[in-house]
C-alpha positions as CSV (number, residue, x, y, z in Angstrom):
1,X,0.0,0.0,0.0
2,X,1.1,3.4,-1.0
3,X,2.9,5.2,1.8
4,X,1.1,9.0,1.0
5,X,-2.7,9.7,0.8
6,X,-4.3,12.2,-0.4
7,X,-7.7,13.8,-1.5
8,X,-6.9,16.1,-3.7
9,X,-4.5,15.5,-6.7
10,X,-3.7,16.9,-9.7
11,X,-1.1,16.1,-12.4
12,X,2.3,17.3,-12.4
13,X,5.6,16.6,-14.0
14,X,6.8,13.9,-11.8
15,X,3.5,11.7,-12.0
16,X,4.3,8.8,-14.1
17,X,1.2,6.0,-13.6
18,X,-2.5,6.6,-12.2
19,X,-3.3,3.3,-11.8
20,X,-6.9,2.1,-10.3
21,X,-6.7,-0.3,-7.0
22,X,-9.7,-1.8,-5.4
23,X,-10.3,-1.5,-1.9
24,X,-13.8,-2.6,-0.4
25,X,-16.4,-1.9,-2.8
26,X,-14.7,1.4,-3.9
27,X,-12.2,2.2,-6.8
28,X,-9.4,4.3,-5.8
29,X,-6.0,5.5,-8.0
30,X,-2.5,4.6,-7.2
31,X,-0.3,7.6,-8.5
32,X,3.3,6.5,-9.3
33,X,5.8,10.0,-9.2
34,X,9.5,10.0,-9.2
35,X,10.0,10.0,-5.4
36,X,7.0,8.5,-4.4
37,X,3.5,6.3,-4.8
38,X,0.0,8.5,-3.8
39,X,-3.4,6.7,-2.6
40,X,-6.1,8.9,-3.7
41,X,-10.0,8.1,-3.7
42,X,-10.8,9.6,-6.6
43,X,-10.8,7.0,-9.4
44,X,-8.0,7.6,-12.4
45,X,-10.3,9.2,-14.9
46,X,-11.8,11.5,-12.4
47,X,-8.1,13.1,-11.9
48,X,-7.3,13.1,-15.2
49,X,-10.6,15.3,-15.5
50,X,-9.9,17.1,-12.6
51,X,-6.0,17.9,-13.9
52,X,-7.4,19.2,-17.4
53,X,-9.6,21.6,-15.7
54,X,-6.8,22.8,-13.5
55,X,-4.6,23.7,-16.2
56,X,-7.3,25.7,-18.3
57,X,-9.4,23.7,-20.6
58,X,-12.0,20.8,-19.8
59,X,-11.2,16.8,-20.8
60,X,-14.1,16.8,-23.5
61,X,-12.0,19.9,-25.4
62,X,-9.1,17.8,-24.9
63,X,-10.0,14.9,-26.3
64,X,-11.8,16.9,-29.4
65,X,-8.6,18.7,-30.1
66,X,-6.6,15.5,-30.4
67,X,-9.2,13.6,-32.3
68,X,-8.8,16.6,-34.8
69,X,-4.8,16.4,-34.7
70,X,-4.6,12.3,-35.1
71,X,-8.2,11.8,-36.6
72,X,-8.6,8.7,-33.9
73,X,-11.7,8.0,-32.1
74,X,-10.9,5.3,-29.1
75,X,-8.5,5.6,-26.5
76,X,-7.3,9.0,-27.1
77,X,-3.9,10.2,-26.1
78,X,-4.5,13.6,-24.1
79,X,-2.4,16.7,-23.6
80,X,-2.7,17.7,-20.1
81,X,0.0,20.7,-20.3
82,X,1.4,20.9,-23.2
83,X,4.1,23.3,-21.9
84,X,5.1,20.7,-19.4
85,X,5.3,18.1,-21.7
86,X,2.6,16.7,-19.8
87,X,0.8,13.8,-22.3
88,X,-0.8,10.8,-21.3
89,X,-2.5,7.6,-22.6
90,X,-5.1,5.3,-21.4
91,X,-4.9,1.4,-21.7
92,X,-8.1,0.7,-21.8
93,X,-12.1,3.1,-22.2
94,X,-11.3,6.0,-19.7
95,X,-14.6,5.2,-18.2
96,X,-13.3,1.1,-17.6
97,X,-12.4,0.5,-13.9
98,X,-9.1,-1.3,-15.4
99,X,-7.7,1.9,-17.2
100,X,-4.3,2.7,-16.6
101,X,-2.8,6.3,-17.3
102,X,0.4,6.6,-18.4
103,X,2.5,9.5,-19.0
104,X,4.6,9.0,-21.8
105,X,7.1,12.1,-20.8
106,X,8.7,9.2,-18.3
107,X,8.4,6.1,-20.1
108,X,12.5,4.8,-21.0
109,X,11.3,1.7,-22.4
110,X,9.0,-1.1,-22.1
111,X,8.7,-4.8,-22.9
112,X,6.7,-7.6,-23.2
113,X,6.3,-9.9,-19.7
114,X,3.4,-12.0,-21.6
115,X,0.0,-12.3,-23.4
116,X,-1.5,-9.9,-21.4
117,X,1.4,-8.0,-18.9
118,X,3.8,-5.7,-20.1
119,X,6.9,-4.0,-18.0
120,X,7.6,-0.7,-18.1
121,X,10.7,1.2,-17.3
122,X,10.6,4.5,-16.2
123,X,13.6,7.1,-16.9
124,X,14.5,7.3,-13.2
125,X,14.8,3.4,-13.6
126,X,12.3,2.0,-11.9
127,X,9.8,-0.9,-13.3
128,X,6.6,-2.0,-12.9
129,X,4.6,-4.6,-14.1
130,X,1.2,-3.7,-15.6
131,X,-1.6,-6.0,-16.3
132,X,-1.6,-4.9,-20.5
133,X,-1.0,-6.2,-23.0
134,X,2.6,-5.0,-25.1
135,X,0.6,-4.5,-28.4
136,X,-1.9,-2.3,-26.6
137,X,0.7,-0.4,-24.7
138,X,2.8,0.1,-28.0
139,X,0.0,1.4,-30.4
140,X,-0.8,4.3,-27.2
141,X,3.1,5.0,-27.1
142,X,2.9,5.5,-30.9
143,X,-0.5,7.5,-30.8
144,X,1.0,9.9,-27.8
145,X,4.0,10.4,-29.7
146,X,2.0,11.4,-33.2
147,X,-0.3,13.6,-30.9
148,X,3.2,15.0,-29.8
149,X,4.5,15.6,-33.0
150,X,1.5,16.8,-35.1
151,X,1.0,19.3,-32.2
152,X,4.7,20.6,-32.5
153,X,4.2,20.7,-36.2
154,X,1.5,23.4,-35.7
155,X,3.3,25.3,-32.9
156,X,6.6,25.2,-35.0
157,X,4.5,26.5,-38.6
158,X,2.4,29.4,-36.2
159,X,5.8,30.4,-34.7
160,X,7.4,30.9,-38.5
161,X,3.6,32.8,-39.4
162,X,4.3,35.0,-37.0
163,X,8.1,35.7,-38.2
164,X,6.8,36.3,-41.7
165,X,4.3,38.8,-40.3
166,X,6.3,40.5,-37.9
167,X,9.6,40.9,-40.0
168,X,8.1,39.9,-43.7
169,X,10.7,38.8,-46.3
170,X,14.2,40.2,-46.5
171,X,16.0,40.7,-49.9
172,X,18.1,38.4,-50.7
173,X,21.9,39.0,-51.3
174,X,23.9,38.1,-54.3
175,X,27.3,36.4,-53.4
176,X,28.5,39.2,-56.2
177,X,28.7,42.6,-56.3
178,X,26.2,44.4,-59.2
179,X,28.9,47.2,-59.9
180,X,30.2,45.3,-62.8
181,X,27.1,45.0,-64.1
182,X,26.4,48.7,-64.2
183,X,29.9,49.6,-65.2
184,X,29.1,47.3,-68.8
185,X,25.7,49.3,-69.4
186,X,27.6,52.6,-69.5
């Protein structure tokens, strides 16, 4: 059992796993961070709600925008804070008492433990087995990562926009000088 508790969470930069852990009758989260491993009774999806609200913009217009960058429909990747480099990936129907959240920002590597496990390793090293299976966890890595790069493309192509506007184009210089060209005309 997790050694923290805590009520009231939201996602950060060190949170690496929400992870859903049965206790009684009730569904509560596991949160795996860098230092440490949070009990919270909020269920996973109800933080990840409760994070994208923190930082400005509601899950539903989350999920939208991403369906609109990756044109996907199931199991959406989500950017939490894009700033932070705060993404994160569902295993299963965020509504499904057996999703896991990951956040890819931490993930080193993973690999297949069997059919239906898969261990991931963390950058700071650490490992944890997770009840998924490898081909489900790959195909979130590789939508998180699209999601990460289509939304880079458009922050890279507004940033050059806003060059061209602010400084338009400059005249290009010739790698000669033109006064032998108007010494010839004369």
């Amino acid at each position: 059992m997790p050694q923290k508790q805590t009520g009231d969470y939201i996602v950060n930069s060190c949170t690496m796993y929400i992870k859903p852990e049965e206790y009684g009758n009730r569904l509560f989260s596991v949160i795996g961070e860098v230092e440490d491993e949070i009990l919270s009774p909020l269920k996973p999806f109800s933080i990840i709600q409760k994070s994208c609200a923190y930082y400005g913009v509601d899950y539903e217009g989350r999920r939208k925008g991403t369906r609109l960058l990756i044109d996907y429909s199931r199991k959406l990747p989500i950017v939490i804070e894009p700033i932070n480099n705060i993404y994160t990936f569902c295993t299963a129907s965020p509504e499904s008492p057996k999703c896991i959240w990951f956040f890819a920002e931490h993930i080193k590597d993973y690999r297949r433990v069997s059919a239906r496990e898969t261990l991931v390793i963390f950058r700071h090293n650490q490992t944890h087995i997770f009840p998924v299976s490898y081909n489900t966890f790959n195909t979130q890595m590789l939508r998180t990562s699209y999601l990460q790069m289509k939304l880079m493309q458009r922050v890279e192509f507004s940033k050059k926009q806003l060059a061209f506007m602010l400084h338009g184009t400059k005249p290009s210089k010739a790698s000669e000088s033109n006064e032998l060209y108007l010494n010839e005309r004369k």
